[in-house]
Backbone bond lengths (Angstrom), bond angles and torsions (degrees), N, CA, C in turn:
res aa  C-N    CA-C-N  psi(-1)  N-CA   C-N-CA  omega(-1)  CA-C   N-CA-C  phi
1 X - - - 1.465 - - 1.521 109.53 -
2 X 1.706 110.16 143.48 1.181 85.93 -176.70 1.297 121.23 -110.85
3 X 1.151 132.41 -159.29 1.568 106.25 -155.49 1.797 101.29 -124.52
4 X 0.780 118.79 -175.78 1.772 111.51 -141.26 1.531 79.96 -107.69
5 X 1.659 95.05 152.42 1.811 130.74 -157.86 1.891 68.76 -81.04
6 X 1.581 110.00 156.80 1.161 132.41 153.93 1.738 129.73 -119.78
7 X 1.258 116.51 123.93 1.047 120.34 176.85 1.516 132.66 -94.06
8 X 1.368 137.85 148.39 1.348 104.58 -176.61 1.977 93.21 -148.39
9 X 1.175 119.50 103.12 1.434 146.03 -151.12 1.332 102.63 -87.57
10 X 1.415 137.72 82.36 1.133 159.55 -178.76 1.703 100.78 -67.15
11 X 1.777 121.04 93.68 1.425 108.10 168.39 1.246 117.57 -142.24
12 X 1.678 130.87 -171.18 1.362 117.81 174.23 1.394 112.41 -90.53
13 X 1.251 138.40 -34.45 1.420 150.19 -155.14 1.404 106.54 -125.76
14 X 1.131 115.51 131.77 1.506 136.15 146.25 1.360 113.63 0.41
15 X 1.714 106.84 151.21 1.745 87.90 -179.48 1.692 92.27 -91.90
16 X 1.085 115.48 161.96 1.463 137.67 -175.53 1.984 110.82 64.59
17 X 1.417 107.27 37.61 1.254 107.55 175.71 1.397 112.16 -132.36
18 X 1.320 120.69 -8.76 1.894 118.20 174.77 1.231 90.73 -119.44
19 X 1.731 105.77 145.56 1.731 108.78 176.74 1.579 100.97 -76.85
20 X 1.331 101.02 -15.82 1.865 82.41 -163.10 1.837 101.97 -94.95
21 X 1.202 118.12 -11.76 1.328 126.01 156.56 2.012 105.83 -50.38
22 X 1.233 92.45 -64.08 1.420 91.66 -165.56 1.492 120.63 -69.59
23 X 1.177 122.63 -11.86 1.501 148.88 -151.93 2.211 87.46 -111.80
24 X 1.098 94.11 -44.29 2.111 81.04 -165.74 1.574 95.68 -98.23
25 X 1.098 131.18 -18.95 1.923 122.29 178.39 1.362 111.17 -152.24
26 X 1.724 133.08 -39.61 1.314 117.34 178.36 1.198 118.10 -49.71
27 X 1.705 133.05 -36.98 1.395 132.08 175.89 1.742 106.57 -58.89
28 X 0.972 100.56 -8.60 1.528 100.22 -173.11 1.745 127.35 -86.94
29 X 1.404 88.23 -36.21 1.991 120.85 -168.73 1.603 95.53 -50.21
30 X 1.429 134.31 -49.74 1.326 123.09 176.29 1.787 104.77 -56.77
31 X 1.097 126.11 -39.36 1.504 98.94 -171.89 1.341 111.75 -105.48
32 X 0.890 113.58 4.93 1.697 118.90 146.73 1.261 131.64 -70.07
33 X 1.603 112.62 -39.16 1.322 94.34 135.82 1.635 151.39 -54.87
34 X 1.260 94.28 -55.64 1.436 99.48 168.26 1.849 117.54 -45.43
35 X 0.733 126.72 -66.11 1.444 116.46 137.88 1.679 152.54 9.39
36 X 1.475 86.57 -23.46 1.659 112.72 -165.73 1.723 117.88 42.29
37 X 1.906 101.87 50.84 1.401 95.59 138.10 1.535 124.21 -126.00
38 X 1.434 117.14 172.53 1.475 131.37 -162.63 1.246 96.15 -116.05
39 X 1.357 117.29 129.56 1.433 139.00 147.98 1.264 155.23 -130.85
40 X 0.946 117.72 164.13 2.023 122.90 -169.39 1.519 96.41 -129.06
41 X 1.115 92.01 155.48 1.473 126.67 -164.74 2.009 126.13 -102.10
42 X 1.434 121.72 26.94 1.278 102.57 -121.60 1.613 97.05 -84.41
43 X 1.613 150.01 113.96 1.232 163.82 -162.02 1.258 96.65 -125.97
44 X 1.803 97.07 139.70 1.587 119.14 -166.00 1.343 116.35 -98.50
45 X 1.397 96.45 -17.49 1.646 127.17 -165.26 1.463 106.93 -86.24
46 X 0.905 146.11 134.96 1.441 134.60 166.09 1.842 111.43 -108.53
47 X 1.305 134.63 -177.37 1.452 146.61 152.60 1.353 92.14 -48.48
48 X 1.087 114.42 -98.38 1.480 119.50 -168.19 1.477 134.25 -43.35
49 X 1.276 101.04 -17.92 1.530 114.97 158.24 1.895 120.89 -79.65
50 X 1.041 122.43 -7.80 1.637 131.54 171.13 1.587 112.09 -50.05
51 X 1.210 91.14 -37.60 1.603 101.13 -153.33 1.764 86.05 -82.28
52 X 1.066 139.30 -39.42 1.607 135.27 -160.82 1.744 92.75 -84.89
53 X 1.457 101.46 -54.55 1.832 103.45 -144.25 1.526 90.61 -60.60
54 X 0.864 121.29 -55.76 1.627 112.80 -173.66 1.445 141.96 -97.78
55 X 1.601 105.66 29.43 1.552 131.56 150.07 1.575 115.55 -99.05
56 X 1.314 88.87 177.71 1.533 87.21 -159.99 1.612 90.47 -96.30
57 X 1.336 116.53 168.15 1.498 140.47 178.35 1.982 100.18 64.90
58 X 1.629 101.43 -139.72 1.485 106.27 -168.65 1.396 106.86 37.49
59 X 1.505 91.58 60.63 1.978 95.03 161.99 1.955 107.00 -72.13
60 X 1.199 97.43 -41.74 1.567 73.30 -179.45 1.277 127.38 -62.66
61 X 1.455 136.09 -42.19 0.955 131.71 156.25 1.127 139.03 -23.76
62 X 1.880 112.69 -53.55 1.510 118.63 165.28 1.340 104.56 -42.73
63 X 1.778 123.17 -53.57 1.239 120.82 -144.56 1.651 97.75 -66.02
64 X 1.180 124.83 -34.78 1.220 148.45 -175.44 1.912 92.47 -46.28
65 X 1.399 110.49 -71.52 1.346 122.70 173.43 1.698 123.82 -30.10
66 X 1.734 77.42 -39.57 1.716 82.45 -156.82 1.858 95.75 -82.30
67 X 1.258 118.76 -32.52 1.602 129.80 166.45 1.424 102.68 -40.44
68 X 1.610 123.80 -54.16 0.998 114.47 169.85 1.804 155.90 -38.51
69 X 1.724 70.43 -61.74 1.617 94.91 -176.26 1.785 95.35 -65.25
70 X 1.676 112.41 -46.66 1.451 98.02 -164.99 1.820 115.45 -77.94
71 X 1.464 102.38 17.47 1.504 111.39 152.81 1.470 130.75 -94.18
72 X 1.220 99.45 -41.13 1.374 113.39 165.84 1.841 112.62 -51.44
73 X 1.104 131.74 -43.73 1.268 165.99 -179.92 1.882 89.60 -58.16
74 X 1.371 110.15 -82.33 1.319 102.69 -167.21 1.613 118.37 -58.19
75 X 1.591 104.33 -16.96 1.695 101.99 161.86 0.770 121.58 -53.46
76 X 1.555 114.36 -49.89 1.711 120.73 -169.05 1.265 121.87 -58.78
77 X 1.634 119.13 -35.38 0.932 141.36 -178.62 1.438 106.62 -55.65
78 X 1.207 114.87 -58.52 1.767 137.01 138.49 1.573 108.27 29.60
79 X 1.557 65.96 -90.39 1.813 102.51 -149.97 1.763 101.25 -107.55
80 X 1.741 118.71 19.57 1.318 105.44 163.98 1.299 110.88 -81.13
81 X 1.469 156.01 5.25 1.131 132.50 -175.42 2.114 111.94 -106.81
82 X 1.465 84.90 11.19 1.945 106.72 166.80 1.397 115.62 -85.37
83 X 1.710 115.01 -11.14 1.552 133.53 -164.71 1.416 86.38 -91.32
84 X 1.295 108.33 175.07 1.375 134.35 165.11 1.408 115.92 -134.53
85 X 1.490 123.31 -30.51 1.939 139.08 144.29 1.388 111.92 -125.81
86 X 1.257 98.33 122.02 1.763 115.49 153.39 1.259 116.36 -94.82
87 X 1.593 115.94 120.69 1.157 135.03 -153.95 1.661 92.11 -112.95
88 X 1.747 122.29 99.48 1.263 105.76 165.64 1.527 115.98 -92.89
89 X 1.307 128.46 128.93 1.281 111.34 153.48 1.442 130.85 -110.85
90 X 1.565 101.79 123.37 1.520 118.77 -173.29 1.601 99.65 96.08
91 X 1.125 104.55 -89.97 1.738 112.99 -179.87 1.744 104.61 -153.49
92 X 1.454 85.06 -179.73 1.713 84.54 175.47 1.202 140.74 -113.19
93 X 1.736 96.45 -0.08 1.808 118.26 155.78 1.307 104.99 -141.79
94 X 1.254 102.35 159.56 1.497 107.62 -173.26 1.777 106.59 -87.46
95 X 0.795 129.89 8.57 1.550 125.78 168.55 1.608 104.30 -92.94
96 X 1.702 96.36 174.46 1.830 91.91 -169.28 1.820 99.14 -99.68
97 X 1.705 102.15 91.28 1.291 93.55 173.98 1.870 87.69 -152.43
98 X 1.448 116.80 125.19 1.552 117.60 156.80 1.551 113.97 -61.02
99 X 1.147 119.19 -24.88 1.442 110.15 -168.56 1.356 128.30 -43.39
100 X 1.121 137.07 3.09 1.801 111.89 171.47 2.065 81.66 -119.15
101 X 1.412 139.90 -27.72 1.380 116.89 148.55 1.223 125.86 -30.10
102 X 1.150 122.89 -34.21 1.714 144.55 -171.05 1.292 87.03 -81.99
103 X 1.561 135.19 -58.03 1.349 125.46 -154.25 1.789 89.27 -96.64
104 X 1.208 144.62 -21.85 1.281 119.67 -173.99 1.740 110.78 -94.19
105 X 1.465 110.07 -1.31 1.253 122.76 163.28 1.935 116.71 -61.88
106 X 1.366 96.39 -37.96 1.491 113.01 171.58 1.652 122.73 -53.62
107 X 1.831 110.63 -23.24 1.565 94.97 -179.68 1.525 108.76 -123.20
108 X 1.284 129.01 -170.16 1.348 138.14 -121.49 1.619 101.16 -77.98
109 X 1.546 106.66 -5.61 1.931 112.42 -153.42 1.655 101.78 -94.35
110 X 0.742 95.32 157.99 1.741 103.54 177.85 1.952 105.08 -93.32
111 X 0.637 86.14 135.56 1.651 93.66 175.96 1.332 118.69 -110.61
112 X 1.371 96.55 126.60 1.720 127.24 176.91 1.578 97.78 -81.90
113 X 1.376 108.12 147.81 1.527 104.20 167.01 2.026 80.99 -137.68
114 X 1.108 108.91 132.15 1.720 139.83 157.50 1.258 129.34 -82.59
115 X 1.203 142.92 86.30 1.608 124.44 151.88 1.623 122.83 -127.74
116 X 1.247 118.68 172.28 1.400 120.81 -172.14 1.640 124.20 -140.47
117 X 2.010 95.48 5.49 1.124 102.23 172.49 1.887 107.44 -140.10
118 X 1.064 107.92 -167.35 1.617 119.64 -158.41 2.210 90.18 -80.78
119 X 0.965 122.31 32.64 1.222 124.68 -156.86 1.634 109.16 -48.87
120 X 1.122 117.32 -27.30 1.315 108.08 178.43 1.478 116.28 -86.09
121 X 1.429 126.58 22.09 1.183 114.38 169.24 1.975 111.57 -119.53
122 X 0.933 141.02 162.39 1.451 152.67 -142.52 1.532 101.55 -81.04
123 X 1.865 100.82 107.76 2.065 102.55 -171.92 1.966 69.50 -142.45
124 X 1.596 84.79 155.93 1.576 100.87 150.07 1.930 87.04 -166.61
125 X 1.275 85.84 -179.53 1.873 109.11 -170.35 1.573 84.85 -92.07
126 X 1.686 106.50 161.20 1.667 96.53 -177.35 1.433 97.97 -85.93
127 X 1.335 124.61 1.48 1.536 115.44 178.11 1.414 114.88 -67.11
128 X 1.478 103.48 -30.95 1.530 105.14 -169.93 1.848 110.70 -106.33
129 X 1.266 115.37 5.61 1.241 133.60 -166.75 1.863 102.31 -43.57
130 X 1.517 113.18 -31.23 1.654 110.98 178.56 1.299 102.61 -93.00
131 X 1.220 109.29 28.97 2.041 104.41 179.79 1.494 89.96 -130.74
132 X 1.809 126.73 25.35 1.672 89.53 -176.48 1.733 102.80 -91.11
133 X 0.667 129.35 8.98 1.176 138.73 143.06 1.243 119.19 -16.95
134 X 1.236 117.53 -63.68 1.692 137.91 -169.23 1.495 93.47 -72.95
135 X 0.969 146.98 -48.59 1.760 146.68 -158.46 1.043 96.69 -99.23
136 X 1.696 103.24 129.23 1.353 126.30 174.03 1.811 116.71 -119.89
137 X 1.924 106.05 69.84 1.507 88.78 -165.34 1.269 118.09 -67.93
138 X 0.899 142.97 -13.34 2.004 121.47 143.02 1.280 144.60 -7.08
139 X 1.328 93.00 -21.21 1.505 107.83 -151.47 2.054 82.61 -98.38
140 X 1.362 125.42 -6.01 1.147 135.06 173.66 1.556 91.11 -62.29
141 X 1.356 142.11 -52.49 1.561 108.98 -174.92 1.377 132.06 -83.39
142 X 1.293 104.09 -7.17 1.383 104.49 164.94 1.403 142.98 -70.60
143 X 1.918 95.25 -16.84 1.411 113.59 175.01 1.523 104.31 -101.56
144 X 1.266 143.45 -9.25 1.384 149.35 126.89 1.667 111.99 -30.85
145 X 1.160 101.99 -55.11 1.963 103.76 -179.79 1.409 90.39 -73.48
146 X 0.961 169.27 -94.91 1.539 149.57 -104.69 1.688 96.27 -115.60
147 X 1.250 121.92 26.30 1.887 110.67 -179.37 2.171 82.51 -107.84
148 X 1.352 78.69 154.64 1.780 80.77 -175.58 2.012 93.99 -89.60
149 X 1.498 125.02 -0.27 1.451 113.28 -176.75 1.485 85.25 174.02
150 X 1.323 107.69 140.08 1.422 155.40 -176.39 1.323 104.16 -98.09
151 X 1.225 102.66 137.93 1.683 113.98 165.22 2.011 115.04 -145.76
152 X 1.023 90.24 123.65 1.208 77.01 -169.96 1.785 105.14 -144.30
153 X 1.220 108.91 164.47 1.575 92.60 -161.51 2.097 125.75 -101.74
154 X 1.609 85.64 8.79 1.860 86.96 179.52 1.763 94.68 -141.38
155 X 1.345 99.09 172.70 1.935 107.25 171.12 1.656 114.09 -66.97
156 X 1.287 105.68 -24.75 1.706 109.51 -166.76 1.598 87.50 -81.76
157 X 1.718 128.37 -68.91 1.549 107.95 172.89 1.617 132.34 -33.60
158 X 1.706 114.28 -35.62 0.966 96.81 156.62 1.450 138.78 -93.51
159 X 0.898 120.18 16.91 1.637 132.08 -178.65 1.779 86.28 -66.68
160 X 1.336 111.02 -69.22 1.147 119.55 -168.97 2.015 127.59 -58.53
161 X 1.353 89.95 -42.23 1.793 97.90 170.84 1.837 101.96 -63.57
162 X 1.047 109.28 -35.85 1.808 100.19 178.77 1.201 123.54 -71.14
163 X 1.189 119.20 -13.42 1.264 135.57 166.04 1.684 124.17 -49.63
164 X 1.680 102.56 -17.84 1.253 141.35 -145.35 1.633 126.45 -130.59
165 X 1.285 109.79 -48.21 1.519 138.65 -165.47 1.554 98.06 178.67
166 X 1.714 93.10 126.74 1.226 119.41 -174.78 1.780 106.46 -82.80
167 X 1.448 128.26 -4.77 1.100 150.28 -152.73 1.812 98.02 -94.32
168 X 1.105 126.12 11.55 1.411 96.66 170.20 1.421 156.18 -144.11
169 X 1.289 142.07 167.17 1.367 128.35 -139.79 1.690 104.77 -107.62
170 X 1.127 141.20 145.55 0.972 138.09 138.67 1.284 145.86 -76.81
171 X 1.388 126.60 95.03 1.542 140.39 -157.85 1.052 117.18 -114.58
172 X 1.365 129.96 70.22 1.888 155.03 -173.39 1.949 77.18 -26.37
173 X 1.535 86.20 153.25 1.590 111.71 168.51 1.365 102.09 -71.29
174 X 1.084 137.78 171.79 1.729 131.66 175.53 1.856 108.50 -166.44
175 X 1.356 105.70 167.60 1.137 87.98 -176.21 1.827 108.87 -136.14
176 X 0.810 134.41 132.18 1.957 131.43 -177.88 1.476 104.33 -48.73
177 X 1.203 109.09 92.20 1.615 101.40 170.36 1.845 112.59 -65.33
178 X 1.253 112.02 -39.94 1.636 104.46 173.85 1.848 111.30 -46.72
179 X 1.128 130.19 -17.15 1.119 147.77 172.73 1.703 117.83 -70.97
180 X 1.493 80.31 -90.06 1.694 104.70 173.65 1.315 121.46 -79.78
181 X 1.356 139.35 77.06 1.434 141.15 -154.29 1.670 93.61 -115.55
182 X 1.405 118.60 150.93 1.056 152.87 -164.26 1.763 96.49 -65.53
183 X 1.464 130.14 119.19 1.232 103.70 160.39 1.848 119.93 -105.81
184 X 1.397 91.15 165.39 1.876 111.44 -166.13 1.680 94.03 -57.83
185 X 1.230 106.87 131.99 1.818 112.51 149.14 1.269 123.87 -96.05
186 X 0.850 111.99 126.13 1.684 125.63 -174.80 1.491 100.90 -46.33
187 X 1.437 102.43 -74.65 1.459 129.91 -167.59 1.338 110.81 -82.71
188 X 1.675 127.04 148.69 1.445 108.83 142.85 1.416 139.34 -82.78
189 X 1.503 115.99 146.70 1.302 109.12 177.93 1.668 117.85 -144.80
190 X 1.158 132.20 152.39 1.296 144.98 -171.32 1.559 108.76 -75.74
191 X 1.381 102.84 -15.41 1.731 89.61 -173.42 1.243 109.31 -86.95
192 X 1.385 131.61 171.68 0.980 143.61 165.76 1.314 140.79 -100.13
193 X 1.568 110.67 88.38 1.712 90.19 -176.00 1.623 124.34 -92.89
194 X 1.762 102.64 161.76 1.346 123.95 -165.06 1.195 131.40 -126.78
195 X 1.446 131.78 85.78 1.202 126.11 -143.82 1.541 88.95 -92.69
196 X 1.710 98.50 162.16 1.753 93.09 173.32 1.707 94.36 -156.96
197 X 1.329 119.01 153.65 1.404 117.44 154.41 0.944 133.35 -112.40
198 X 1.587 140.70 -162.37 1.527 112.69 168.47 1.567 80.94 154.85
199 X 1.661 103.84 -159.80 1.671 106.38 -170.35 1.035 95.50 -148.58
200 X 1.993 126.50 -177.36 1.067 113.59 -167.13 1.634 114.70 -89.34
201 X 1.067 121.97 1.35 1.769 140.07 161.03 1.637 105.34 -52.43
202 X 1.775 121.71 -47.54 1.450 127.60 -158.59 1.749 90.46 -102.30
203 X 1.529 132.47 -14.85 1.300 128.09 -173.18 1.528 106.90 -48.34
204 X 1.074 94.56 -32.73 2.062 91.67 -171.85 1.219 112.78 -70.58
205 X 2.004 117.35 -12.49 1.557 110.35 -170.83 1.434 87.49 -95.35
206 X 1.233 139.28 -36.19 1.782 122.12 164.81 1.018 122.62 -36.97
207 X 1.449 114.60 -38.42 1.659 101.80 -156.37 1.919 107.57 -101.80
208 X 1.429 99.93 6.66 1.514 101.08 167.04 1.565 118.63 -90.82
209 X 1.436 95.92 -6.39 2.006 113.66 -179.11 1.480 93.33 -89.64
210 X 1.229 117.12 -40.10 1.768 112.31 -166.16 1.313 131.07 -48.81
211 X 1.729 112.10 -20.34 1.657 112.59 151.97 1.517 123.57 -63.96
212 X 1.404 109.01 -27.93 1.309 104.72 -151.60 1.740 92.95 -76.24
C-alpha cells in the first residue's frame, strides 16, 4: 500500500481565519483527506497576533511578529523535503522578499503557488499603511518563475502569471453550498441582497460599492 501524498500549506493566517484561505483550499482539506493525503498547516499569523498586525503603530510588536514568522519560515525550509507539494498561498512572508520560496524551491516537493487577487500590484491594510515600504509586490513574478504550477482564480490573474510560467490553471473562487445554503424569505421584496467577504486590507473596495 502506498503511503499517503503529503502536503505542506504555506500561509499567513490560521485555518478558518482568512476568507480567501478558506474559499481556495481549506474547503478542500476534508477531501483531501479522504483521498489519502496528509497535511500541515504552516501560518505566520497567530490569534493573538490580530489585534497588533492590523492596527496602526506597535512597531515593536510587529517586529516581534516578524522575528517570528521568519522562524517559523526557516523550519519549513527544514522540513520541506518530508512534503511531496508545497502549497504557497500568496507568498510566504509578508515583506518584499522571495527568499525562503527560493529556499523551499530547493527540496524534493513541487510547488503550488495560489492567488485570487491582482497581488502584484501596490495594497496594504491602513494599519500598516507606514510599513509599505517593507512590501515589494514584484517580487510576485519571481515566485511565479520557480512554482512548478499556478493557480489562480480568474482569466485576468492569469493573463498575468503566463507572462511568467506557462504552467497554469484557472480555478474560479467557489463556495460549499452544502454549507452556505440560500435562506427562505418570508415576505416579498424588490431589494436586493449582497453578501460579500473579504478582510480589513479589501474593506475599502466595499465601501466604494456602498452608494451604488
Amino acid at each position: 500500500m502506498d503511503k499517503p501524498r503529503k502536503i505542506l500549506f504555506i500561509t499567513a493566517h490560521r485555518e478558518g481565519r482568512s476568507p480567501g484561505q478558506r474559499f481556495r483550499f481549506e474547503q478542500y482539506l476534508n477531501f483531501l483527506e479522504q483521498n489519502d493525503f496528509k497535511y500541515d498547516i504552516s501560518n505566520i499569523i497567530d490569534e493573538k497576533d490580530d489585534s497588533v498586525f492590523y492596527n496602526h503603530g506597535r512597531y515593536l510588536d510587529k517586529f516581534f511578529i516578524l522575528l517570528r514568522s521568519i522562524r517559523r519560515r526557516l523550519n519549513d525550509v527544514k522540513r520541506g523535503p518530508d512534503y511531496d507539494i508545497i502549497f504557497i498561498y500568496r507568498d510566504a512572508l509578508m515583506i518584499g522578499t522571495a527568499f525562503f520560496e527560493k529556499k523551499l524551491k530547493k527540496s524534493n516537493a513541487k510547488i503550488i503557488l495560489d492567488f485570487d487577487d491582482a497581488i502584484w500590484l501596490p495594497d496594504v491594510s491602513q494599519g500598516n499603511s507606514s510599513l509599505r515600504w517593507l512590501k515589494r509586490p514584484s517580487k510576485t513574478a519571481a515566485i511565479i518563475r520557480l512554482s512548478d504550477c499556478i493557480f489562480v482564480g480568474n482569466n485576468f490573474l492569469a493573463d498575468y502569471a503566463k507572462k511568467f510560467n506557462p504552467n497554469v490553471k484557472v480555478i474560479p473562487t467557489t463556495i460549499d453550498t452544502e454549507y452556505y445554503q440560500r435562506k427562505s424569505i418570508l415576505k416579498t421584496t424588490d431589494k436586493v441582497c449582497i453578501g460579500w467577504t473579504g478582510s480589513t486590507t479589501t474593506m475599502k473596495h466595499l465601501e466604494l460599492a456602498i452608494p451604488l
